[in-house]
C-alpha positions in Angstrom: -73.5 192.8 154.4 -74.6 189.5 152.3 -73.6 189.0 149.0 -77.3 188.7 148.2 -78.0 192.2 149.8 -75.5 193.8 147.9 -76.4 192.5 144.7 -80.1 194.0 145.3 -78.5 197.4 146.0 -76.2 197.6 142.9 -78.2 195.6 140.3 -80.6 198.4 138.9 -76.9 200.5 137.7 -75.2 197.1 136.4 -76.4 197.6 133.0 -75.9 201.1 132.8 -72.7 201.1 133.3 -71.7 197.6 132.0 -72.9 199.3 128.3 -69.5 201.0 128.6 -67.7 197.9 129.0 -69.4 196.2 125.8 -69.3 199.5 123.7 -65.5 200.9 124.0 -64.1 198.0 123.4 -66.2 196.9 120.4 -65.6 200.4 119.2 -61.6 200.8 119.8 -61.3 196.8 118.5 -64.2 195.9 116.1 -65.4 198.8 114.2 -61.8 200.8 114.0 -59.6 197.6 113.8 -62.3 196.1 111.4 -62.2 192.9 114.0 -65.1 190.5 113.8 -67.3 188.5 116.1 -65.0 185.5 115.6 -61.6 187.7 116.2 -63.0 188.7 119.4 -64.3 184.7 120.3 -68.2 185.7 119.6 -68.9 182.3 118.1 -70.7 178.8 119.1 -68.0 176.9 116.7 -65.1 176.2 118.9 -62.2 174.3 118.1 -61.9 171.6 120.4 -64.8 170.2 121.8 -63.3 168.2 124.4 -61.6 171.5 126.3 -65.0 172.8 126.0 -66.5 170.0 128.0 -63.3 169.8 130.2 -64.2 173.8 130.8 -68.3 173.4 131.3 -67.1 170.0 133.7 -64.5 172.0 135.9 -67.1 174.5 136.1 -69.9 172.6 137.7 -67.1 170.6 139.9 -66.0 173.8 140.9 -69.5 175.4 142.0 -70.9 171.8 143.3 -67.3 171.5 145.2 -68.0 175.6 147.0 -71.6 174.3 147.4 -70.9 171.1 149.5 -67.9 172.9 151.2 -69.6 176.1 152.0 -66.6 177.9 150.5 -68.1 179.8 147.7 -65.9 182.0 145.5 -68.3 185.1 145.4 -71.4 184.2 147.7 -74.0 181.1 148.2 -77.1 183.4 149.0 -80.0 182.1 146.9 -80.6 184.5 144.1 -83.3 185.7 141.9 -83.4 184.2 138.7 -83.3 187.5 137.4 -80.2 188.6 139.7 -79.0 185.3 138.3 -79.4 186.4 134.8 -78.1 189.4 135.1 -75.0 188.4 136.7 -74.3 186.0 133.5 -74.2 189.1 131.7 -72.3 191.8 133.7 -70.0 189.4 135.5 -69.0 186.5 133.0 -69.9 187.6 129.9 -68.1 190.5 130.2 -65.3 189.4 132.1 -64.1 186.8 129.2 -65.4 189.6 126.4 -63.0 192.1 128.3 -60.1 190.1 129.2 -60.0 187.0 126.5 -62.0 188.6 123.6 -60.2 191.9 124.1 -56.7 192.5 125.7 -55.9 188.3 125.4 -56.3 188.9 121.3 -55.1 191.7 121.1 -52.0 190.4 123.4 -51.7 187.7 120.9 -51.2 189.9 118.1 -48.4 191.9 119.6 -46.5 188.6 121.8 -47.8 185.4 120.7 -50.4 183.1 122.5 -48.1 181.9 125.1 -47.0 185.3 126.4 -50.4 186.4 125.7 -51.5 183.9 128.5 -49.4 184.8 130.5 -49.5 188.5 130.5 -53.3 188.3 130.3 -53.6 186.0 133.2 -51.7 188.8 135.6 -53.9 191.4 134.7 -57.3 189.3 135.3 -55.5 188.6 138.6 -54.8 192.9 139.1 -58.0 193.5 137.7 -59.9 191.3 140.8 -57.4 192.5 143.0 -58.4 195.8 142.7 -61.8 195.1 143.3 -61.7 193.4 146.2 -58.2 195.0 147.7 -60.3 197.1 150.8 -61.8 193.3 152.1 -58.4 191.3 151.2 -56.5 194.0 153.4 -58.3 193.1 156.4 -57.1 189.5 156.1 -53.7 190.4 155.7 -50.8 191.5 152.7 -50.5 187.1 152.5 -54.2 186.2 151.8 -54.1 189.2 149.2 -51.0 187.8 147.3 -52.5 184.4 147.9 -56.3 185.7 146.6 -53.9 187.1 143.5 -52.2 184.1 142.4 -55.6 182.2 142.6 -56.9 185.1 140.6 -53.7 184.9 138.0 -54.1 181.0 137.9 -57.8 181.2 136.9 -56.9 184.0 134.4 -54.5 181.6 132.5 -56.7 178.4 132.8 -59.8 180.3 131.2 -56.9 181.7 128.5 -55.6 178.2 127.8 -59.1 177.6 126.8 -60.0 180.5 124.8 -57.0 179.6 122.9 -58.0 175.5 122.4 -61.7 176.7 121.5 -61.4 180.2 120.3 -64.6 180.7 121.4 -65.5 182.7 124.9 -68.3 180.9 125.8 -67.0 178.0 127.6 -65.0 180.0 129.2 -68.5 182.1 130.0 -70.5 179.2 131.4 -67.2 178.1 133.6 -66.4 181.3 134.8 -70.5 181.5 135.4 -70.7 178.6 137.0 -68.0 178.7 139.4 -68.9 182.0 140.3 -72.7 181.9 140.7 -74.2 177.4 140.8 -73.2 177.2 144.8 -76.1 180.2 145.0 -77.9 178.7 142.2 -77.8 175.0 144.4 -78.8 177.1 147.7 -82.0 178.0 145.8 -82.9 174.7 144.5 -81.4 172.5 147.5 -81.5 174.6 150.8 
């Protein structure tokens, strides 16, 4: 089945069910821990400009990299530009509001920033893990620890970042375009 085909299948629930990953935790963290848009990285100020270019740049090597090589991370079917939209919003945005904006703060309030890192970079790694475990299996138990330590590796790069900019979104737009410009090049290119 093609990542494209897939996408067409599941895309009418994504938003139904990505509501509850945008509304517990702004309830649990924002409206009963008083937290605001910029506790939780929901601003366009960020602290260092230069880590946000460095994250938009790595991005767009990254996806022009998969789209050259053929070695996408998710898929390099053409999309929709609504598929495309979408997937900005249930895969990215709410990936980096979940796992940066969410457990990484709170993390950071309990261990520190460094710890917090570190701790939140293994769970991003669990968290794909567990998505994908039933097509890593087939591989092998060494492409799935392999697949996890990628995963864990890309969970502390995109924390390093939330902490230099304290903003999520160029975290958003790197995690968006790594994941989705080798489709979005397929489109445009062939």
């Amino acid at each position: 089945m093609t990542n494209g085909f897939l996408l067409r299948e599941i895309s009418p629930y994504v938003p139904v069910i990505s509501i509850a990953y945008i509304l517990i935790p702004v309830y649990i963290v924002m409206i009963r821990g008083k937290w605001t848009f910029a506790d939780v990285g929901l601003t366009w100020r960020v602290k260092s400009t230069g880590v946000a270019i460095f994250a938009v740049t790595l991005g767009l090597i990254s996806g022009v990299i998969a789209y050259i090589s053929s070695q996408a991370v998710i898929g390099s079917d053409p999309l929709s530009f609504g598929t495309l939209l979408l997937l900005l919003f249930t895969n990215d945005f709410i990936e980096e509001f979940f796992h940066r904006g969410i457990i990484q703060s709170k993390l950071e309030r309990v261990f520190g920033q460094y710890k917090a890192i570190i701790f939140g970079g293994i769970l991003f790694g669990l968290t794909h893990i567990a998505f994908d475990i039933t097509m890593l299996l087939d591989t092998g138990l060494i492409f799935v620890f392999f697949a996890f330590l990628l995963q864990t590796m890309l969970g502390w790069l995109l924390g390093i970042i939330y902490m230099k900019t304290r903003s999520l979104w160029p975290g958003i737009v790197c995690h968006y375009l790594v994941n989705w410009l080798p489709s979005i090049l397929v489109g445009l290119l062939g």
